[in-house]
C-alpha positions, 0 to 999 in steps of 0.5 A: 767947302764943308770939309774945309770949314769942318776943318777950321771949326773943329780946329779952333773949336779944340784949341779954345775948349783946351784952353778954357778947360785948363786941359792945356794947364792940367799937363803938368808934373802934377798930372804926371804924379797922378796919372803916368807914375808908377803904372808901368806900360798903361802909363806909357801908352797914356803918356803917348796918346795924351801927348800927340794929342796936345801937340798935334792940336799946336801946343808946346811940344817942348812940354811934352818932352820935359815931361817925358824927362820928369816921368821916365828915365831920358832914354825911355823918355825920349824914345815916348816924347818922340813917338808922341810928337810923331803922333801928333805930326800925323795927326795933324798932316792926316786931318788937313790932308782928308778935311781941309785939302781942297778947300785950302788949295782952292782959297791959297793956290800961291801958298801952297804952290811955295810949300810943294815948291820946298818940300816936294822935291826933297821933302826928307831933307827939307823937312828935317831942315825945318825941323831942326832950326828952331823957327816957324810953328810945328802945328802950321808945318804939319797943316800946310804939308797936309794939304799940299802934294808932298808924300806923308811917309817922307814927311813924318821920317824927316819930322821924327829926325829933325824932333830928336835933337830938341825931343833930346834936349828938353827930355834930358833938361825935365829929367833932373837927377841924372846929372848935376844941373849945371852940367845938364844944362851945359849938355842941353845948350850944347845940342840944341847949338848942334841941331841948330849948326846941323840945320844952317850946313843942311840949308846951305847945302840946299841953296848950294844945290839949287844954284847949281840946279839953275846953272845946269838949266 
């Protein structure tokens, strides 16, 4: 009971404090100018840790990823964005995993029974579908794989492909001098429409492969 309310205190209690200190206001190109410009790889790993910080806490991870694009090239960019999104995708799995698991299993038994239902199976591939269609939130998506039996490694591998696409798309849409911006922004619209066609094949396949699953059985 206590690691469950530990869990939900400290959750909302980091979210608000964002927030009202205007720390989520505060990542921006201004913070960028001052504190990750020019400083080589100290800039780079401060970029990171910041960044799965803000995203493992539930805020837009898409910022993030423009941000990388504003402050280093979209190659590196991206690379960064993407380890900073998979940083906070662990964090957020590995703390309701060690704080919230029994608590919440105990108070939502039918919830995350449908959860291990969809991912435990084929928890790579279903966990790149969620990533890849552009719905539902990443903050519950980590919460609720970390406190249901689905295996961390397969998780966070599906994540970190299913982030690149969207990591791709805003890295290159924040990078704004490799390429003219109607052009920049025809490339963006065009993989995100990609990521999101790779998600509905991949779904289809899956409710494809349950059908026949049932048939068999």
């Amino acid at each position: 009971m206590t690691r469950g309310l530990v869990l939900i205190v400290t959750l909302v209690a980091l979210g608000y404090a964002m927030k009202e200190t205007g720390l989520s206001d505060a990542v921006s190109t201004t913070w960028i100018d001052a504190q990750v410009k020019g400083r080589g790889i100290s800039g780079e790993a401060i970029f990171v840790a910041v960044g799965a910080v803000f995203t493992a806490a539930g805020l837009p991870r898409q910022l993030i990823c423009f941000l990388a694009g504003y402050a280093f090239d979209v190659t590196l960019g991206t690379a960064l964005a993407l380890l900073a999104s998979v940083g906070g995708c662990v964090l957020a799995f590995g703390y309701a995993r060690l704080l919230g698991r029994a608590i919440v299993q105990h108070r939502f038994p039918r919830r995350i029974a449908a959860i291990d239902r969809v991912l435990h199976g084929n928890t790579f591939s279903m966990t790149l579908l969620l990533r890849l269609l552009p719905v539902g939130s990443n903050l519950i998506t980590n919460l609720a794989a970390g406190v249901s039996s689905v295996r961390m490694m397969p998780f966070v591998a599906g994540s970190a492909l299913g982030y690149l696409p969207q990591t791709l798309v805003f890295a290159l849409a924040g990078s704004g001098v490799q390429l003219d911006a109607e052009l920049r922004i025809a490339v963006s619209a065009g993989l995100f429409i990609v990521s999101g066609a790779l998600g509905v094949i991949l779904y289809r396949r899956y409710r494809r492969a349950k059908r026949l699953d049932e048939v068999a059985g």
